[in-house]
TITI-667668 format. One record per residue (C-alpha): residue number from 0; residue in one letter; x, y, z. Coordinates in Angstrom, 2 decimals, padded with zeros to 5 digits, always signed. Example, Ala and Ser with C-alpha at 12.3 -4.5 7.8 and 13.67 -1.06 7.14 Angstrom:
<pt 0 a <+012.30 -004.50 +007.80>>
<pt 1 s <+013.67 -001.06 +007.14>>
END
This chain:
<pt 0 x <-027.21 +141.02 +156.54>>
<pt 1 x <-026.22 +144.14 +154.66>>
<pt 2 x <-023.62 +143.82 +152.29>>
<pt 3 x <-024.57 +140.38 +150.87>>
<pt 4 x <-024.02 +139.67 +147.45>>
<pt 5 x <-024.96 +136.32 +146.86>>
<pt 6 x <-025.77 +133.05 +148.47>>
<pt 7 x <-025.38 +129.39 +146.99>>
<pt 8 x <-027.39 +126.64 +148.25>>
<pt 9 x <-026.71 +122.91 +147.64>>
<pt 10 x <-030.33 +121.25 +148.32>>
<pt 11 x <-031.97 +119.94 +145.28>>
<pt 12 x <-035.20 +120.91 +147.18>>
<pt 13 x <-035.78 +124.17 +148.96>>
<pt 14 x <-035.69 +124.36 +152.79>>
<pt 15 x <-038.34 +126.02 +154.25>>
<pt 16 x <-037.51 +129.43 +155.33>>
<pt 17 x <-039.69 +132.52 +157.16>>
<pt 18 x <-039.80 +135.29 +154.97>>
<pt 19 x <-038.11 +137.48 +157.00>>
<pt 20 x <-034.39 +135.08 +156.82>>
<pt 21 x <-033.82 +137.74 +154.32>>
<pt 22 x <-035.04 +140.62 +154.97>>
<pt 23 x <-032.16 +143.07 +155.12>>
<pt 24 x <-030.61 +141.68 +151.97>>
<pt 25 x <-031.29 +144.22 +149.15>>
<pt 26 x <-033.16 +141.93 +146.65>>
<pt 27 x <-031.83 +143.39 +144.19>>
<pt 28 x <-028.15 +143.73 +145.02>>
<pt 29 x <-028.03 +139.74 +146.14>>
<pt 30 x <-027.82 +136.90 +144.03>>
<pt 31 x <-029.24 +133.41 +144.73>>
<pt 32 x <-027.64 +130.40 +142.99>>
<pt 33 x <-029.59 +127.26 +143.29>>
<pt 34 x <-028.68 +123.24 +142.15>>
<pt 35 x <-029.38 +123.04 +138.17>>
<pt 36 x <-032.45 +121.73 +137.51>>
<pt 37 x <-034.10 +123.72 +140.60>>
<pt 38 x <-034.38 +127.00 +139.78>>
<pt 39 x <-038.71 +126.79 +138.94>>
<pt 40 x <-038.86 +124.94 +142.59>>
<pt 41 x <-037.02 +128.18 +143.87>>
<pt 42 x <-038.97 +130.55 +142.48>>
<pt 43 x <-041.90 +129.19 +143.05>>
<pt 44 x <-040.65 +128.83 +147.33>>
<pt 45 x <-040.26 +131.50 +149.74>>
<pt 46 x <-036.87 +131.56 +148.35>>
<pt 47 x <-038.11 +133.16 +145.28>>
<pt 48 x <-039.95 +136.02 +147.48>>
<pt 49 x <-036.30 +136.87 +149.58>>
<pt 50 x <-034.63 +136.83 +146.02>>
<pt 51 x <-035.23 +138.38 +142.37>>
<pt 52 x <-032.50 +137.36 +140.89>>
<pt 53 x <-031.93 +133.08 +141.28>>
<pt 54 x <-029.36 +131.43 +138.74>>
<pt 55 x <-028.24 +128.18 +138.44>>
<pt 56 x <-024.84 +126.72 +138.93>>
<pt 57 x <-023.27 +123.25 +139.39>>
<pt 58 x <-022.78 +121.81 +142.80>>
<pt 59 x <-020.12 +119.46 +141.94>>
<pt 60 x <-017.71 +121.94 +142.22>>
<pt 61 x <-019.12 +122.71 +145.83>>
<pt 62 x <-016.02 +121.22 +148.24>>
<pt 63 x <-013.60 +123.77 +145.82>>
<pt 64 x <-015.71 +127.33 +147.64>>
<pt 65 x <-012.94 +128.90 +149.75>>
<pt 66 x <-013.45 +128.48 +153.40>>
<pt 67 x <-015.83 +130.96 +155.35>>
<pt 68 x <-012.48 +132.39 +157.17>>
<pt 69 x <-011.36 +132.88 +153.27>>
<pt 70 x <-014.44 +135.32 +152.39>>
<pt 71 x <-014.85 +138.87 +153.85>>
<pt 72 x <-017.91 +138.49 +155.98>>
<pt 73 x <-021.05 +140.75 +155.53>>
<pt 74 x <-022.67 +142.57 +158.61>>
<pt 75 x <-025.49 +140.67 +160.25>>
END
């Protein structure tokens, strides 16, 4: 997807992904935030080699994210 600027995920451990899921996203241009407490398990995943820059945020707040039809949409 070009355009993406960042993507949250709620899952205290990383999925496994190929590492081609993301490999149109500028690295640079698209942040990853990541469950507190799980941003070394990220890094250390194939999530950390799709993404250089991972943060951490809380996922409490999680059911407050606008709705998907609420967000302009990047080109896939």
């Amino acid at each position: 997807c070009t355009g993406l600027e960042a993507v949250y995920v709620g899952w205290a451990t990383p999925l496994a992904i190929n590492t081609d899921a993301f490999n149109k996203v500028d690295k640079d241009a698209c942040k990853l935030y990541v469950p507190y407490g799980t941003l070394s398990a990220y890094k250390a995943s194939t999530w950390g080699e799709c993404f250089t820059d991972i943060a951490e945020y809380d996922v409490t707040g999680v059911g407050k994210l606008p709705a998907a039809t609420d967000v302009p949409m990047a080109t896939c």
